[in-house]
Structures are given as C-alpha cells and as structure tokens.
Steps between C-alpha positions, in 0.01 A plus 500: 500500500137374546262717618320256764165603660558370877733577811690287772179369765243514258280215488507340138346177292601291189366488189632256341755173580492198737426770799155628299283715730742472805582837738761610685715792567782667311811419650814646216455655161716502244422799274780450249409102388089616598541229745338442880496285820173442641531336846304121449455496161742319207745300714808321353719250695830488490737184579763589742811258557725454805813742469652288793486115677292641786255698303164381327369530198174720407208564300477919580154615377420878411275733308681553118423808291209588323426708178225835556294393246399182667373691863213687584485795775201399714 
C-alpha cells in the first residue's frame, strides 16, 4: 500500500516524463501498485485487429497509468 496524497476529481500536474508540466484530473487510482489515471495526460495506443470479415481494424487510444511520485496536487 502507498500512501498517495490526492483523491478522485482533484486537479493534478507532472513532474517529470514526456507529459512535463501538463494538468488534468484524476480519473482511477491504484493504491496497491501506487499507480493513477489522470484524464489527458500519458496516452498509449493500442492496435486492435478485426475479430470478423465485416469488422475493421483499430488504433484505440487511452490514458495509461502513472506512478505518485511523478504528479503534483495543484
């Protein structure tokens, strides 16, 4: 357990990584792995193939976890 020094909704921005100095809210925390989703901030992309003939394939893009240490309540 990590003892993390922000809630759910509060407004938050990074220290450190390719998202320096960027805000956004706290969407999920993770207290176990220290871990958190801040809406707008450290997206990954992930390559989705057709299951089926009629389907198309897809890039899906979301926000990916971050550690406490690298965000800043504001």
């Amino acid at each position: 357990m990590h003892k993390i020094h922000f809630k759910i909704n509060d407004k938050v921005f990074t220290l450190s990584g390719d998202y320096k100095v960027k805000t956004g809210q706290v969407m999920k925390i993770d207290k176990k792995s220290g871990k958190s989703v801040v809406k707008g901030v450290n997206f990954e992309f992930k390559h989705v193939k057709p299951n089926t003939e009629n389907e198309i394939g897809e890039i899906k893009q979301f926000e990916a976890l971050i550690h406490h240490s690298n965000l800043k309540l504001t």
